[in-house]
N, C-alpha and C positions, 0 to 999 in steps of 0.2 A: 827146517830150512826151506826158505821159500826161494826154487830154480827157477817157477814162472815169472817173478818179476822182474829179472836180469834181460830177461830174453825178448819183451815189451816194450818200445818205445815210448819214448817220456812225451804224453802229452802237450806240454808246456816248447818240445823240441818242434815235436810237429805244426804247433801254430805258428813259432819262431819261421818256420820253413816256410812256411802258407804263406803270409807277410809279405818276407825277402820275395818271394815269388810275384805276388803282386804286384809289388812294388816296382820290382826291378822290370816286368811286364810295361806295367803303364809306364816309366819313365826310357824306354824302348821306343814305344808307341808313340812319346811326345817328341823325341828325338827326330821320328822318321815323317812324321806326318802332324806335327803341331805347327803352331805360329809362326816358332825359327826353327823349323826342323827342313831336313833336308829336300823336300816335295817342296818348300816355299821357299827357299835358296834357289831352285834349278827354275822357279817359275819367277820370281827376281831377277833372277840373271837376264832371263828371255824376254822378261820387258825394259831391261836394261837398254838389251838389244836391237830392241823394235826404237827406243827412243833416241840411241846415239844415229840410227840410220834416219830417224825424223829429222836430229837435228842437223845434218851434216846437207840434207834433202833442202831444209829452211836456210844452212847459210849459203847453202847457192842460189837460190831464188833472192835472199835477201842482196848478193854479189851483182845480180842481173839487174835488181831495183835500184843499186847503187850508183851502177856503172850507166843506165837509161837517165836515174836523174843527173849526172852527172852535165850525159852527155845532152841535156837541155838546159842546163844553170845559163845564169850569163854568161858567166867566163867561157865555154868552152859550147857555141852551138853547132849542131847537127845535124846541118837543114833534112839529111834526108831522114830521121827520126823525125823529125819537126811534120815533115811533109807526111808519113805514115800515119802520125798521130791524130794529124786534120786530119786526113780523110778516114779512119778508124772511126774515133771519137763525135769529130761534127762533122763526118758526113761528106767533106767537100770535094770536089773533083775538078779538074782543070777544060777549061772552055774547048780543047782541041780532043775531048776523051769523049769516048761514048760509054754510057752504064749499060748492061745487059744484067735482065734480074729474074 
C-alpha cells in the first residue's frame, strides 16, 4: 500500500492554483490602477471638474461680450461705453481734461 501518495498534493492542483492566483492578482491590479480602473475614474472626474468650472468661467465672459457688443450695435447705443472705448482703445480725451502720466 502506498499512504505517502494520498498525503501529497497533486502537482497539476498546485499549478492550477498558481494560475488562479495570478490571474486573479493581475486582473485586481488592472481593476485598480489600469486604463479604466478606478485611479483613472477619480482623475476623470477631477478633470471633469476643472472643465465644467472653465466652462461656466467662459460663458460669463462670453455674457459680458454679448451684452458690450450689444450695447454698441446700432439699435441700441451707449454713448458712455462708446465714450470709454475711445479713450481706452484711441486714446482720446476731451479738450476740458488734463492727462497726468
Amino acid at each position: 500500500m502506498n499512504v505517502y501518495r494520498n498525503k501529497r498534493p497533486a502537482l497539476g492542483l498546485m499549478i492550477y492554483s498558481a494560475i488562479m492566483f495570478v490571474l486573479g492578482t493581475y486582473f485586481t491590479f488592472a481593476a485598480v490602477q489600469g486604463d479604466y480602473g478606478l485611479f483613472r475614474r477619480i482623475q476623470i472626474e477631477a478633470e471633469a471638474g476643472k472643465l465644467r468650472a472653465e466652462r461656466a468661467e467662459l460663458s460669463a465672459q462670453l455674457a459680458v461680450m454679448k451684452n458690450r457688443t450689444k450695447r454698441l450695435s446700432d439699435e441700441y447705443l451707449d454713448l458712455d461705453l462708446l465714450d470709454e472705448q475711445a479713450r481706452e482703445i484711441l486714446g482720446l480725451i476731451r479738450p476740458d481734461e488734463i492727462v497726468i502720466r
